[in-house]
N, C-alpha and C positions, 0 to 999 in steps of 0.2 A: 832229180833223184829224190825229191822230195817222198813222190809215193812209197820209199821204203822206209819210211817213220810208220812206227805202230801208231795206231790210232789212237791210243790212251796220251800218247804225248806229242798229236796233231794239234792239240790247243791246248788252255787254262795254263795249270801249275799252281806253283806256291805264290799267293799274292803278297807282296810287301810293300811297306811306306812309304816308297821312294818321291810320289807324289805329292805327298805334301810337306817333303824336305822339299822338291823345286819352287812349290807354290811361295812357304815361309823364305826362300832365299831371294824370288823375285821382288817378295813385298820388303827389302831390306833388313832383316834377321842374316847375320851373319851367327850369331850361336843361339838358333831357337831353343825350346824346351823341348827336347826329347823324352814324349812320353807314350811312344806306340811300341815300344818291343819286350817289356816287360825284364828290361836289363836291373840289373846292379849299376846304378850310378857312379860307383866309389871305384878306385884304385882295388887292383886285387893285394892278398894280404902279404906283407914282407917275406914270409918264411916261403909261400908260393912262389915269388919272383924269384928268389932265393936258389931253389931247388929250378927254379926250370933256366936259371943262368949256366948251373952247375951241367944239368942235361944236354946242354948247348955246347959246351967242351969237347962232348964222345958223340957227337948226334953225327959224326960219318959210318958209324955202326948201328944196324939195325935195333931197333926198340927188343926189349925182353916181349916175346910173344904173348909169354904168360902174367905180363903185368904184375910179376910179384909187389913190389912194391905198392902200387895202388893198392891192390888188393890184401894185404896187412893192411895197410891206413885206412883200409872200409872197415877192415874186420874190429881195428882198434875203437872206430867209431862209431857202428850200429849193432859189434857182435858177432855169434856164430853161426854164419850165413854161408850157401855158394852164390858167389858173385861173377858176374860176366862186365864186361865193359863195350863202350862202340866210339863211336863220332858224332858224341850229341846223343841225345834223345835218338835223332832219327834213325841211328847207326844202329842202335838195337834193336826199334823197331822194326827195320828193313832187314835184320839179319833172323828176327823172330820168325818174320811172315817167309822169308825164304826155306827157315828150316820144318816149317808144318806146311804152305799151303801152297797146292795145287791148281793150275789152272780149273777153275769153277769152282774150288771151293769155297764156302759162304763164311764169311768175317763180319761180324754182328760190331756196329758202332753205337753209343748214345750220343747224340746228335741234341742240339748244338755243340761245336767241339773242334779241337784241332783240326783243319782241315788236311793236313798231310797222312795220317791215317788211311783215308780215303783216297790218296795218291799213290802210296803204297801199296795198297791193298790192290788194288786196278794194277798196278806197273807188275806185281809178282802174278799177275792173271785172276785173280779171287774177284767174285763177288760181294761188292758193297751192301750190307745189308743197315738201315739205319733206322735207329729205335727214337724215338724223338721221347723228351725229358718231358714234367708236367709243366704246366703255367710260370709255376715259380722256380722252375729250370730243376727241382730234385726227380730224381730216379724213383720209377714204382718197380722194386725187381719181379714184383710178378708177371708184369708185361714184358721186362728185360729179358729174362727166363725163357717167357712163351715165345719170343721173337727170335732166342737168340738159340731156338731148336735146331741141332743138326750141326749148327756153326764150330767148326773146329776153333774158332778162336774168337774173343769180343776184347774189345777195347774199350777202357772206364779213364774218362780222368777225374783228380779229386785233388785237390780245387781245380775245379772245371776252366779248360779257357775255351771261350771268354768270359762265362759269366762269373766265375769264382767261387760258384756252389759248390758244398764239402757233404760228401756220403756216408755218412754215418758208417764207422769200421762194421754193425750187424748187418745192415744193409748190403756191405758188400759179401761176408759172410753166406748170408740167407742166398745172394746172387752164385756164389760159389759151389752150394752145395745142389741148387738147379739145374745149372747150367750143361753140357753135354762137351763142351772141349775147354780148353784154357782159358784164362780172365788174364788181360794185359792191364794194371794197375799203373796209370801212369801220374806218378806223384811230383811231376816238375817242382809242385809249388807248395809240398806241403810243409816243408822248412815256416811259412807264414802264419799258421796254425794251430793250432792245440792239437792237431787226430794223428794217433801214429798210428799205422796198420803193418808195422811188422811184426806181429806176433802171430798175424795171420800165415804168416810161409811155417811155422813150428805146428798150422793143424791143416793145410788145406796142400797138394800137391800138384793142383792146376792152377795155382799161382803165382805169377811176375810182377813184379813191384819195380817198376825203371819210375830215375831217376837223373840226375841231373846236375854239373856242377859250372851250370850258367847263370842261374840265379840268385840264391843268398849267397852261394861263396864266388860271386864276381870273375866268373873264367868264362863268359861267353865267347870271348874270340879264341878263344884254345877247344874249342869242342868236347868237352868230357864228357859221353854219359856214361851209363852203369843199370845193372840190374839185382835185385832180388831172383834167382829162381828158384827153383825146385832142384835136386841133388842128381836127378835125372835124368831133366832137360841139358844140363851142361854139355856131355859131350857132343850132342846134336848142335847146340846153339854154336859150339866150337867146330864142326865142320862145317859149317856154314858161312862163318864168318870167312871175310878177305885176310889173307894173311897178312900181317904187321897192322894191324888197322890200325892203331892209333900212335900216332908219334908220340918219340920219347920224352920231348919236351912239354909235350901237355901234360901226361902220365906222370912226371915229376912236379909238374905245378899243381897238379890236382892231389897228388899227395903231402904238398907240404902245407895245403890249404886245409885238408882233412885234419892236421894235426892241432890246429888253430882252434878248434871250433867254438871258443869264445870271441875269436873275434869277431861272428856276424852276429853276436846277439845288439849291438847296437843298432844294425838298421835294422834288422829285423823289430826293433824297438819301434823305431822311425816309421816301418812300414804301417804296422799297426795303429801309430796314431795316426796317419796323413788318410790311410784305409777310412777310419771314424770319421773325418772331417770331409770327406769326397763324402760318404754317404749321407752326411748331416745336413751338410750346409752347401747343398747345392740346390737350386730348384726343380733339375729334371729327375726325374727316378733314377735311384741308385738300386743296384743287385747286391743285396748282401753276400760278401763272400769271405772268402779265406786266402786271397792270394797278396799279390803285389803290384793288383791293380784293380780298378773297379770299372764296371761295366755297368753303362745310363741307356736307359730308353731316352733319345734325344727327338720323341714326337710331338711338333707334326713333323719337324725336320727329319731328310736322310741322312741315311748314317755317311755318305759319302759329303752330303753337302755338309754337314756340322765339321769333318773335317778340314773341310776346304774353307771354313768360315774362321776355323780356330789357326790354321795355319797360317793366317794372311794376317792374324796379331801372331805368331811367334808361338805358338803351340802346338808341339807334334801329336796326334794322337792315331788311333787305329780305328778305321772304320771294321764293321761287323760282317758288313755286306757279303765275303766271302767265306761264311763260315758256315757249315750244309744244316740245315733244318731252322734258321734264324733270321729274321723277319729283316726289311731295310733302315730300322730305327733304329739302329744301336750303336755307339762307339765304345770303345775300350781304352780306359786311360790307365797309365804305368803310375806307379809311385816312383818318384824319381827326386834329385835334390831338392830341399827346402825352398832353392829360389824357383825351380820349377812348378813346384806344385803351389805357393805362393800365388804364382802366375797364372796358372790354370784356371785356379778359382777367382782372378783380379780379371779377365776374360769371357770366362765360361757362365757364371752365373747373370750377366745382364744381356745377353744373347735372346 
């Protein structure tokens, strides 16, 4: 029965690390360093656990639809915005492209870059269109622009994964006011950063700002995302979505973590200096970035052999290899605890 798979998911997917968790466990690492997924290391934050203990009491009744609750705790944290929520990052994004595109319609990517975008965009029927970044991996939006003609929707991330490049708020701007359908702003990572770009949803109406509460506020196994939109887009983004999409129990965790929001300024501390020292004091090129991980050209090696080479001392990292418009020289390594990254560099640099 095989022949009644669509052809977009007759092969690939989402590639993950699993590979060089088996490699690191053969070669005797029972707790390697985990530093391919670009997690939160730490425990999520008390008042989080807190709240999704509580949630766990009534969780034989379906979740509030409307996400009141989270959605006060956005609003208390970034302001006055309309906000949507999903299952992760991807939940938005998959509920974005469902409520605008068309089999054939054209979705403009800048490449290097998440590659789930572009399994998305394929699985809702659209056309992948992909803009590739310059040299030094930043965005020219006039080619962005010219590329991204026609496309009812483009996808931008800032800080980029993998490489962690950060797009100037005018840049995105100048892209915004070009462009011909919507701009998907995807700011996983901008918690790491100095650039806030919401002040751009108060002048621009073909912009989404998704978001993310898997990485500085430490809920990746609970799935939260969220979005910035437009006042507009909501009711559409809201027929589109799956009914109850997100349990109650994350929805509570993710709002007692919002309330917190001093507590990530520590690692976020952390990330910053460990960021400095990957990029210093290694010998293979580092990518200047802004995330919570930093990406090396690892040539003459492949990106898959460095990690199979780091894995067999007890270091997990992420090869590049699967990421659309991005050469086979590169890994991606996470900030991650002190003894991990410690390790990394007691490893990686006499390689």
């Amino acid at each position: 029965m095989r022949h009644l798979i669509r052809d977009v998911y007759s092969g690939g997917g989402y590639v993950f690390a699993t590979k060089a968790a088996d490699i690191a466990r053969s070669a005797g690492y029972a707790n390697p360093a985990k530093l391919a997924s670009n997690e939160n290391p730490y425990p999520p934050f008390p008042n989080a656990v807190r709240k999704a203990y509580g949630a766990l009491e009534v969780c034989n009744r379906y979740p509030d639809e409307k996400m009141r609750e989270l959605k006060d705790a956005l609003a208390a944290r970034h302001g006055d915005y309309t906000f949507v929520t999903g299952v992760g990052m991807d939940g938005v994004i998959e509920t974005t492209l469902r409520a605008l595109i068309d089999p054939g319609d054209r979705v403009s990517v800048s490449v290097p870059t998440f590659s789930f975008y572009g399994l998305a965009v394929r699985a809702q029927g659209g056309e992948f269109v992909g803009i590739g970044r310059e040299d030094d991996f930043t965005v020219d939006p006039e080619v962005f622009i010219r590329k991204s003609k026609g496309c009812k929707l483009s996808f931008l991330c800032s800080p980029n994964n993998p490489s962690g490049t950060v797009t100037p708020p005018e840049v995105v701007a100048e892209i915004l006011e070009g462009i011909d359908g919507l701009l998907f702003l995807d700011n996983a990572y901008v918690d790491f950063c100095d650039t806030d770009y919401r002040s751009l949803m108060k002048k621009y109406d073909n912009l989404i700002i998704g978001m993310t509460m898997s990485k500085a506020y430490g809920l990746a196994g609970m799935r939260v995302g969220y979005a910035f939109i437009p006042e507009w887009f909501e009711e559409y983004y809201n027929r589109a979505q799956t009914p109850f999409v997100m349990n109650s129990v994350s929805a509570a965790a993710a709002a007692g973590a919002l309330e917190e929001p001093a507590y990530i300024e520590g690692y976020v501390s952390s990330v910053r200096e460990w960021r400095k020292r990957f990029e210093t004091e290694t010998r293979f090129k580092a990518v200047p970035g802004g995330a919570n991980f930093v990406m090396f050209d690892v040539s003459p090696y492949r990106g898959d052999e460095m990690v199979e080479m780091l894995a067999e001392k007890g270091v997990i990292v992420r090869s590049c290899t699967s990421f659309p418009g991005l050469g086979d020289n590169y890994i991606r390594v996470s900030i991650g605890e002190d003894w991990e990254c410690e390790r990394f560099l007691e490893v990686f640099n006499p390689l």
